[in-house]
C-alpha positions as CSV (number, residue, x, y, z in Angstrom):
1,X,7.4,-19.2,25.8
2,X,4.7,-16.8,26.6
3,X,1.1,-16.3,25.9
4,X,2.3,-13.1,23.5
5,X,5.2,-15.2,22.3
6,X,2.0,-17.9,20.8
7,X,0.2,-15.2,20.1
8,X,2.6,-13.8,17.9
9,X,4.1,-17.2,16.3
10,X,0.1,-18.4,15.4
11,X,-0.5,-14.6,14.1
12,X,2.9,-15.3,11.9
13,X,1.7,-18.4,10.4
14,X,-1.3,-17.3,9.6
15,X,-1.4,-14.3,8.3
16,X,0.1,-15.3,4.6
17,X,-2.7,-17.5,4.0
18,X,-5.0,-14.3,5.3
19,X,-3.6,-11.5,2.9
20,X,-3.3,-13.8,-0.1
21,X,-6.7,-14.9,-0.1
22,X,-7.8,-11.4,0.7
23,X,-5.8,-10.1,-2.2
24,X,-6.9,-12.9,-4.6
25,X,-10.3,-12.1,-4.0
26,X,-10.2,-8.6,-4.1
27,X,-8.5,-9.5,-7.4
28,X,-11.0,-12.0,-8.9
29,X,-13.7,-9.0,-8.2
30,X,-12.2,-6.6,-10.6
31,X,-10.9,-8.8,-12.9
32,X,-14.0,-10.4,-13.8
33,X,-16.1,-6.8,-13.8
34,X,-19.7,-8.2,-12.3
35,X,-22.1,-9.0,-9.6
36,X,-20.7,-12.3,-8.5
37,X,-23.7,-14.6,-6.9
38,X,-21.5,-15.1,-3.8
39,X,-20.7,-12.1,-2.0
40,X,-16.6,-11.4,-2.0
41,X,-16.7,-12.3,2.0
42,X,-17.8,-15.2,1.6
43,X,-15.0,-15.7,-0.8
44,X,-12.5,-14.5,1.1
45,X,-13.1,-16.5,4.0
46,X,-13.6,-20.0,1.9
47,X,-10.0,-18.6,0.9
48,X,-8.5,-18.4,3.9
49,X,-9.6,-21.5,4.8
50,X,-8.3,-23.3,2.4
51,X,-5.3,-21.3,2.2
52,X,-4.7,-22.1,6.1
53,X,-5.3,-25.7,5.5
54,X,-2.4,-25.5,3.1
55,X,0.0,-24.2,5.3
56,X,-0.9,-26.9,8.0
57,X,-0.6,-29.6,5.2
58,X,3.2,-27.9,4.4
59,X,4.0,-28.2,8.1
60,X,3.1,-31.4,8.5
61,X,4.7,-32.6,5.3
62,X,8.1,-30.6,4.9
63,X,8.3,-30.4,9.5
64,X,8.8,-26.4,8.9
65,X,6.7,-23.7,8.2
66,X,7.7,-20.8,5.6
67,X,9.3,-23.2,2.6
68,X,9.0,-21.8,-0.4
69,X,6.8,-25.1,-1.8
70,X,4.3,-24.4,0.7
71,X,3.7,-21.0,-0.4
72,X,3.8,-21.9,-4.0
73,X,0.9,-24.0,-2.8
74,X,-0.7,-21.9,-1.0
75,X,-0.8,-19.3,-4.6
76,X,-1.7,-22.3,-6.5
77,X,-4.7,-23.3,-4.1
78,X,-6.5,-20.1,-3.5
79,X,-5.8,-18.8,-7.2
80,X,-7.9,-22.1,-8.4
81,X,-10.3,-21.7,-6.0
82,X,-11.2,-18.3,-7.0
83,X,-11.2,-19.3,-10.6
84,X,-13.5,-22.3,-10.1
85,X,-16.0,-19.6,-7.7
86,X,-16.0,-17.3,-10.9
87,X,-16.6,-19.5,-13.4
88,X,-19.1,-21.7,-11.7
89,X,-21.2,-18.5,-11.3
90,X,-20.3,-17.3,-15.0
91,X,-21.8,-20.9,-16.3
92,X,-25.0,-20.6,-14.7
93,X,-25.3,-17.0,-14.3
């Protein structure tokens, strides 16, 4: 395996936790129509971490990446995570 072969195979399981969170966030802005106290980066990337923590957590677990568990997960995860950043900032804002 080459260096573009990892390249490619890290960029692969990755990048569904990446777009989801970006999306989600992105989401979360409009649906909630204000100035959130934490700026949507921020957001995002506290997504995508948690997002790629649940795809290493499915790997380990099931010993594949890409089952469909894992990315039911993975929605779960960064949907609640967005919802708790909104309406922590909604309860004391």
């Amino acid at each position: 395996m080459t260096w573009d072969d990892v390249f490619w195979h890290l960029a692969n399981f990755g990048l569904p936790a990446l777009v989801l969170s970006l999306g989600i966030t992105l989401w979360g802005s409009f649906q909630f129509r204000r100035q959130p106290q934490i700026k949507w980066l921020w957001r995002w990337l506290l997504n995508a971490i948690c997002g790629l923590a649940v795809l290493v957590v499915g790997l380990v677990i099931t010993g594949n990446d890409g089952k469909m568990a894992t990315y039911g997960a993975l929605v779960l995860v960064c949907a609640t995570l967005e919802w708790a950043l909104q309406m922590r900032f909604k309860l004391r804002g």
